[in-house]
C-alpha positions in Angstrom: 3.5 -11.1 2.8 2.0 -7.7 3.1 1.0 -5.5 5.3 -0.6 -2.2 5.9 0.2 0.0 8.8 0.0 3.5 10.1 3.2 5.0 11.4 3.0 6.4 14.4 5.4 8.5 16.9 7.3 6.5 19.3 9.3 8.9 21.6 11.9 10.5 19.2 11.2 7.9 16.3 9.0 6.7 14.3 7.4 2.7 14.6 4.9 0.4 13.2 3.3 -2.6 15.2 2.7 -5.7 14.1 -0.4 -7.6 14.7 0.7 -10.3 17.0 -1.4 -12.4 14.3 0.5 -11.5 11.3 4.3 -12.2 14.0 3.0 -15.4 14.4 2.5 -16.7 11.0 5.8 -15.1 10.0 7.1 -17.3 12.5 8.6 -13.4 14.3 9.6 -13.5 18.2 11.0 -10.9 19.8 14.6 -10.3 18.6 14.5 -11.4 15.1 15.8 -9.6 12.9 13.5 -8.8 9.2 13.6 -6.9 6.2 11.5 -4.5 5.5 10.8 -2.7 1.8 8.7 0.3 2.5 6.5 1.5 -0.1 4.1 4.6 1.1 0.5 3.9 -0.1 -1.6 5.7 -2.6 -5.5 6.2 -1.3 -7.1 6.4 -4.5 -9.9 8.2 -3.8 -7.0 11.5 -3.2 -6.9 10.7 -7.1 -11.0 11.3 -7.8 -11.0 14.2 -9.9 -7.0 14.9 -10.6 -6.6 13.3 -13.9 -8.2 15.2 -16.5 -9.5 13.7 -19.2 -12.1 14.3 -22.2 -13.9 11.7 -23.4 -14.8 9.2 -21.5 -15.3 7.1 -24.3 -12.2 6.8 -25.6 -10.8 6.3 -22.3 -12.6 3.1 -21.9 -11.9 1.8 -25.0 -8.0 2.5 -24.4 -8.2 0.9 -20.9 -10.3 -2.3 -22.6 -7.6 -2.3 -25.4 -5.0 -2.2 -22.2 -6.8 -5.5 -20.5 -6.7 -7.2 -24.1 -2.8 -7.5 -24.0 
């Protein structure tokens, strides 16, 4: 399961909320205890403009050679 939150400032701390929709198909009440890998997302459109690159032409045909695999 996945999610996508915003931290926010809770007192000293950091948190993130869970939708109560998301808790209930997890099957979460209060107490549980979960695991929780963190990986901090990319927005890609902070990318637009920060690879450089030369010809586009060659970069399509690398990234259709890429799909072929």
């Amino acid at each position: 399961m996945m999610l996508r939150a915003k931290v926010r400032r809770w007192g000293d701390s950091l948190g993130l909320i869970l939708p109560k929709e998301l808790a209930a198909k997890a099957g979460l009440e209060e107490g549980d205890e979960v695991e929780i890998t963190i990986t901090k997302a990319v927005r890609l459109e902070g990318l637009f403009g920060k690879l450089p690159f030369k010809d586009l032409g060659a970069l399509k045909e690398e990234l259709r050679r890429g799909w072929g695999e």
